[in-house]
C-alpha positions in Angstrom: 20.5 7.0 -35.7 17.9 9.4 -34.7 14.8 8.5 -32.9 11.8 10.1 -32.4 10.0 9.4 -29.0 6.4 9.7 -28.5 3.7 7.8 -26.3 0.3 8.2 -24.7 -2.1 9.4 -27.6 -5.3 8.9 -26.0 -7.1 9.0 -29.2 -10.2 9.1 -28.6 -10.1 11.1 -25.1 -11.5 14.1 -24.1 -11.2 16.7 -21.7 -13.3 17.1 -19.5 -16.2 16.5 -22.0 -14.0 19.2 -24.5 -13.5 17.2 -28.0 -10.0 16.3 -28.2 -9.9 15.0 -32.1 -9.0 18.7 -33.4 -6.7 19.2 -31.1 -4.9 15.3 -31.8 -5.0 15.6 -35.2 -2.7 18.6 -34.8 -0.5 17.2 -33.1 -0.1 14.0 -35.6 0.1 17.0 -37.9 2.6 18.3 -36.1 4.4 15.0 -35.7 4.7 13.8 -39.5 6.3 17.5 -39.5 8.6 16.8 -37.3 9.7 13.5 -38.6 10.5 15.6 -42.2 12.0 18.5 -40.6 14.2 16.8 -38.4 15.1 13.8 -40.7 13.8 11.0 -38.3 15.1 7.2 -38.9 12.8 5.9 -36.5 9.3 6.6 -34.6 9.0 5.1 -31.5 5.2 5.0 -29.9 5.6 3.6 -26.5 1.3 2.4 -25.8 -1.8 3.8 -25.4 -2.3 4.3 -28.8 -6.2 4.6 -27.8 -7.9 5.9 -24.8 -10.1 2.5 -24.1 -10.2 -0.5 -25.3 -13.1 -0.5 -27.9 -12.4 2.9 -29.7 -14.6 5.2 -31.3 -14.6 5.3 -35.0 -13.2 8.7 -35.1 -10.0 7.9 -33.1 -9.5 4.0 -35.3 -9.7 7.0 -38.5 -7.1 8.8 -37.2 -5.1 6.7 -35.8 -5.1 4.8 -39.4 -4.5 7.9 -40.9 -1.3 8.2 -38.7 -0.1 4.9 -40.1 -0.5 5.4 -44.0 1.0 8.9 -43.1 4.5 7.7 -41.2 4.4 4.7 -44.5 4.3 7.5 -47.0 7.1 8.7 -45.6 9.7 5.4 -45.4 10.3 6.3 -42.1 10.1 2.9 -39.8 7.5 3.1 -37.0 7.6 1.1 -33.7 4.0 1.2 -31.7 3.7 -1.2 -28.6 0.3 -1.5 -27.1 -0.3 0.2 -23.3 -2.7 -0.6 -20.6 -5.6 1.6 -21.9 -5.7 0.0 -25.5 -6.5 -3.9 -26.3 -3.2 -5.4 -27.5 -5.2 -7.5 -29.8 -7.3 -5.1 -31.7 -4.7 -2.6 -31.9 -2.5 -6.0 -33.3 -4.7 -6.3 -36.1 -3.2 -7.0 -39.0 0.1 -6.4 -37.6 1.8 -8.9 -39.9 0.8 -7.3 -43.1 1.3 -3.8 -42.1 5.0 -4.7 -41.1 5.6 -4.7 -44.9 5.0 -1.5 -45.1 7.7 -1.0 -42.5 5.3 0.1 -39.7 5.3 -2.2 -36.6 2.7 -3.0 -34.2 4.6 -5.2 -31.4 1.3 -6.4 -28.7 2.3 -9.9 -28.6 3.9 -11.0 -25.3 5.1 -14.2 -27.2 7.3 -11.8 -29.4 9.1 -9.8 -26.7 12.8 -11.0 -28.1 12.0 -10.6 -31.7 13.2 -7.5 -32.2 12.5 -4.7 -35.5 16.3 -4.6 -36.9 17.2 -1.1 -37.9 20.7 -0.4 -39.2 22.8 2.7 -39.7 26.3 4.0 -41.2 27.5 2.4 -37.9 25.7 -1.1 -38.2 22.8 -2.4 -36.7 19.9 -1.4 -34.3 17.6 -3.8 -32.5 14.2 -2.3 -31.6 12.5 -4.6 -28.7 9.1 -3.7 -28.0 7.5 -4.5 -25.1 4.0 -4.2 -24.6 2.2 -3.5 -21.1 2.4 -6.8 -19.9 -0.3 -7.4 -17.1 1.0 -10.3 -14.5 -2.4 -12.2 -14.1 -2.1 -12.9 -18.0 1.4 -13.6 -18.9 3.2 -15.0 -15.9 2.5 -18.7 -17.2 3.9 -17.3 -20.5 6.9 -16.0 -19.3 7.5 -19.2 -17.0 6.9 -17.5 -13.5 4.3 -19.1 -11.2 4.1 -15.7 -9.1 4.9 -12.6 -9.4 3.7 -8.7 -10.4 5.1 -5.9 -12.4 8.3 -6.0 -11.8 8.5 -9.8 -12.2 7.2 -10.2 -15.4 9.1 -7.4 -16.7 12.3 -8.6 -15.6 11.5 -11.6 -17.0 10.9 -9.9 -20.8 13.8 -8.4 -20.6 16.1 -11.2 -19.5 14.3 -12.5 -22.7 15.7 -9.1 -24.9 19.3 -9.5 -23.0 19.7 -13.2 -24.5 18.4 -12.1 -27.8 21.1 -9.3 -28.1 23.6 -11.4 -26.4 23.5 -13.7 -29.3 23.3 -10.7 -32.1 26.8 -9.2 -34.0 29.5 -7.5 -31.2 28.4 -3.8 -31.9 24.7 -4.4 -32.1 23.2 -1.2 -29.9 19.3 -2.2 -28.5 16.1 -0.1 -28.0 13.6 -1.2 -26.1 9.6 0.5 -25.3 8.2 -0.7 -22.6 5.0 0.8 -20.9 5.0 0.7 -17.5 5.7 2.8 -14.0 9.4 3.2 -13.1 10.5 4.1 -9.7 11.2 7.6 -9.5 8.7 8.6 -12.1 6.4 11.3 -11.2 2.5 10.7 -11.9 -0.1 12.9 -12.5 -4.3 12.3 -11.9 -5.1 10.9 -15.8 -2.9 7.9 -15.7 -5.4 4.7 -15.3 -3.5 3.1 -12.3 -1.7 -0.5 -12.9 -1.4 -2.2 -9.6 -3.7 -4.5 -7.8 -3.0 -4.8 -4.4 0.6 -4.5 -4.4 3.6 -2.7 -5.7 3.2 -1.0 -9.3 6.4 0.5 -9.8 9.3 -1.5 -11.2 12.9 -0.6 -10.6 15.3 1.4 -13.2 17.6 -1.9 -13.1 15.2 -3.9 -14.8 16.2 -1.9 -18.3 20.6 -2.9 -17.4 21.7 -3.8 -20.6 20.2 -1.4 -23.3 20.9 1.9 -25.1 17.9 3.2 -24.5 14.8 2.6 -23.2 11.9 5.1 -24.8 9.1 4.6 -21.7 5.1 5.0 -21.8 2.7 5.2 -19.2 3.0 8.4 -17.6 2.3 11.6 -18.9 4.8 13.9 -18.0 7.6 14.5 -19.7 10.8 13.4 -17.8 14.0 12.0 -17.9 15.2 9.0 -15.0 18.6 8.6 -16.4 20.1 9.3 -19.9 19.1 6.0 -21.5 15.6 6.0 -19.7 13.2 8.7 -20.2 9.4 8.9 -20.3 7.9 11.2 -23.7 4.5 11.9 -21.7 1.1 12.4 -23.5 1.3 15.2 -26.2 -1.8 16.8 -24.7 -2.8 17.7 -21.1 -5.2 15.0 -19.8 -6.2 16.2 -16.7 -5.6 19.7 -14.3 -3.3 18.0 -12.9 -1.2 18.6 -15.9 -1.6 22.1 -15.3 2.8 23.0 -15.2 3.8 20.2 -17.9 5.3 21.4 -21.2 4.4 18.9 -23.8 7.0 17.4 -25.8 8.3 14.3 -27.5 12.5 13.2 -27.2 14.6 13.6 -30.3 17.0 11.1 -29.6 20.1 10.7 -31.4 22.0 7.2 -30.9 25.5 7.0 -31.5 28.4 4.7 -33.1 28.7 2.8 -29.5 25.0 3.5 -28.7 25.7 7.1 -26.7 22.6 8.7 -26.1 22.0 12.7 -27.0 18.6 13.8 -26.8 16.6 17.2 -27.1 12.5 17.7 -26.7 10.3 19.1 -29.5 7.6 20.8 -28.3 3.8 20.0 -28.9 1.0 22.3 -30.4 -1.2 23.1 -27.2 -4.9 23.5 -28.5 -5.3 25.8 -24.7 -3.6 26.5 -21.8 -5.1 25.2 -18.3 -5.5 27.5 -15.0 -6.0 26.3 -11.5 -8.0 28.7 -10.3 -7.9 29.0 -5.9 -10.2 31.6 -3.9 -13.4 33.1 -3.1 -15.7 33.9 -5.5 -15.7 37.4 -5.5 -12.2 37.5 -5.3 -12.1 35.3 -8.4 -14.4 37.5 -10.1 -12.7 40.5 -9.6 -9.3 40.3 -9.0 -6.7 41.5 -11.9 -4.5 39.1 -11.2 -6.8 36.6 -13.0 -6.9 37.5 -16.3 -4.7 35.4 -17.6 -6.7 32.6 -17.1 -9.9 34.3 -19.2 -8.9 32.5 -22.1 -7.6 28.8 -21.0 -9.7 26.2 -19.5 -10.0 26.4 -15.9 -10.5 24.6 -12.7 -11.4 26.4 -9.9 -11.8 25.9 -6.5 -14.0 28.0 -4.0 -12.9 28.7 -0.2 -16.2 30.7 0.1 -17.3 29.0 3.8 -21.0 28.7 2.4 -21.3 27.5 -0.8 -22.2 30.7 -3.6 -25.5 30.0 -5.5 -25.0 29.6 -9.6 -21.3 30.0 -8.8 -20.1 28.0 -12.2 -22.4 30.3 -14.2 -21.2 33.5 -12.6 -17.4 32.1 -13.2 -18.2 31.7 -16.6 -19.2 35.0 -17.3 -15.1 36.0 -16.8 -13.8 32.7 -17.6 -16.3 31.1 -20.5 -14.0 28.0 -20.4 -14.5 27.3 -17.0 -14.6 23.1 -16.8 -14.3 21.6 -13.6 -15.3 23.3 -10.1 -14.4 22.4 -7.0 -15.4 23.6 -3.1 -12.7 23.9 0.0 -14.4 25.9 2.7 -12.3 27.9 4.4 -12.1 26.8 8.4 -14.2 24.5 7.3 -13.3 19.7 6.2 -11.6 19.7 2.6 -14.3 20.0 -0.3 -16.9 17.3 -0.7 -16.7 18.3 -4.1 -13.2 17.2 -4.2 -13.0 14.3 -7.4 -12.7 11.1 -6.2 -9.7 10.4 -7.8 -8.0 13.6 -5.9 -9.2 12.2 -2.7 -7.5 8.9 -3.0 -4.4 10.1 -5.3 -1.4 8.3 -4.9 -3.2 5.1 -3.2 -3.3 1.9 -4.1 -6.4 -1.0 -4.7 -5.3 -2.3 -1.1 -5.0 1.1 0.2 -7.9 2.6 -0.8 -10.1 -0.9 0.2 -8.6 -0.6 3.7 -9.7 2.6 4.3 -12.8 2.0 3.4 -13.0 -1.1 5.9 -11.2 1.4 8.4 -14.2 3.7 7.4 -17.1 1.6 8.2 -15.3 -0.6 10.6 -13.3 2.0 12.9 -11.2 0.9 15.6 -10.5 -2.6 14.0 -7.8 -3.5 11.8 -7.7 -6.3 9.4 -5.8 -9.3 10.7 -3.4 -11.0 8.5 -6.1 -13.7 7.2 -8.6 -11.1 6.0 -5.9 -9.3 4.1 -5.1 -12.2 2.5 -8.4 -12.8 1.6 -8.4 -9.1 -0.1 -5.6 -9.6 -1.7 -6.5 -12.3 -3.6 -9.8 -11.1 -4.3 -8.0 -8.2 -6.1 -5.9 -10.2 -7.8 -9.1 -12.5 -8.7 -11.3 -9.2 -10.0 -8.0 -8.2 -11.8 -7.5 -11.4 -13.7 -11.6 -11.7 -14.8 -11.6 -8.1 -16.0 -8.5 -8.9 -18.2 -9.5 -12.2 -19.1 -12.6 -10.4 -20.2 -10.8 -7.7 -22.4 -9.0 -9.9 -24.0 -12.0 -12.6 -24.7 -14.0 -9.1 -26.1 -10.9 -8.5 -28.1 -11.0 -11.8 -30.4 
């Protein structure tokens, strides 16, 4: 059987306030291609259909463009909802456009019922698991505690006894959106922890052929059954290296996995521009960055006066600038999210206690206290989403 991997659409999204729709539509373009070229049984989306939660009516067009496109076809869809979009609107309707052989699997009381494919070989069971976030479905899934990897083990202890009692043979998919140890991140992912660990082990997928992941946006593979798509377009600078892609996979007669990336359209290349302005301005070796958006970051020790207007004058797609005095404290213009990359909620709340507090540490009562009031701001904002989404 051959699959076609994809995940992390953003519809909606932008870059840097640079429209994104022209450049999506290509690429759904470029998918339905792919699916005819390359004689696709299956689609696999694995979340974040949408950039937010309430998308625009641009992105709802093209995304339901996308569906009546893959039906056309015959080809069997499989779309799980991720942490950006709101399982129940994106569910709309899910049961009536399953006729039509397209899927939409957002309910976390449905993570054992899989979509049953079937090939020259016999059958396929496709599981999809939608981001499941702990506040919300713990009670569902029977745990009183627990985080990320908790509930996740719990779904898929769920898939295991599904399969378990399915036809000797039976080889199992599963999407799942979520951060797997060993997975590299980039700045654009919306991070899914509160407080605590967000990463959930590879061992939590034991048990199936394949597990076609979502969440992060680069390209990458963890093990041969267990690979991550990434987002079809570059989402932030930080993306700068990644090539694009989506997994052909092909699944054999005892569930084997071969797979090979197709490449996406890119709508322009990004630069990460490093220097002093002058140099910048001047320098030869910089020209191939005239055409691409760029971000660029100045080491000039006094800031240059109308420096984004003169660096557009050489690089008119110039996006993002950035300051990083030389001999001098790193940027203030540094983002925000560059300056507390790779933290946690916890971490980046005890700095800032550390920051306005120095030379006292919390004690273990007060970061208790901030744990749960993570955890408590965590569960209203979801509880929130969801109420907004009925």
């Amino acid at each position: 059987m051959r699959l076609l991997h994809t995940s992390d659409w953003h519809l909606g999204r932008s870059f840097h306030r640079e429209n994104l729709h022209g450049a999506q539509r290509a690429f759904l373009d470029h998918l339905v291609a792919t699916v005819t070229a390359e004689r696709v049984d299956a689609v696999l989306v694995a979340g974040d259909v949408y950039d937010r939660a309430l998308p625009g009516l641009e992105a709802v067009a093209l995304f339901d463009e996308a569906l009546w496109r893959l039906a056309e076809l015959g080809v069997p869809a499989v779309f799980i909802s991720g942490n950006h979009d709101s399982a129940r609107r994106l569910g709309t309707a899910a049961r009536l456009i399953d006729r039509a052989g397209i899927h939409l699997r957002t309910d976390p009381d449905a993570l054992a019922e899989p979509v049953l494919l079937a090939d020259e070989h016999g059958p396929v069971a496709v599981y999809g698991l939608p981001y499941l976030e702990p506040a919300l479905v713990r009670e569902r899934l029977g745990l009183e505690r627990g985080g990320h990897e908790q509930v996740l083990a719990a779904a898929m202890d769920g898939v295991r006894a599904d399969l378990a009692a399915r036809p000797a043979g039976t080889r199992a998919v599963v999407l799942a959106h979520a951060f797997v140890t060993g997975g590299a991140a980039s700045d654009s992912e919306r991070d899914i922890a509160v407080g605590g660990v967000q990463s959930v082990p590879a061992s939590v997928f034991d048990g199936v052929h394949y597990a076609a992941l979502g969440h992060l946006h680069g390209c990458q593979t963890l093990a041969p059954h267990l690979r991550y798509s990434g987002s079809p377009l570059a989402y932030s600078f930080s993306e700068t290296t990644h090539e694009k892609s989506m997994w052909l996979v092909d699944l054999d007669a005892a569930g084997a996995v071969e797979a090979r990336r197709v490449h996406c359209p890119v709508p322009r290349r990004l630069a990460q521009l490093k220097g002093r302005l002058d140099e910048l301005l001047t320098d030869g070796k910089y020209e191939y960055a005239v055409d691409r958006w760029v971000q660029a970051t100045l080491t000039d020790p006094l800031r240059p006066a109308d420096a984004m207007e003169r660096l557009r004058e050489r690089f008119p797609h110039t996006l993002q600038l950035l300051f990083d005095p030389e001999g001098g404290e790193r940027a203030d213009g540094a983002s925000y999210a560059q300056r507390v990359r790779g933290r946690t909620d916890q971490e980046v709340v005890e700095g800032f206690v550390a920051h306005v507090r120095p030379g006292r540490e919390l004690d273990g009562d007060e970061r208790t206290w901030l744990l749960e009031g993570l955890e408590s701001v965590r569960r209203s904002a979801a509880g929130r989403a969801e109420e907004n989404a009925r």
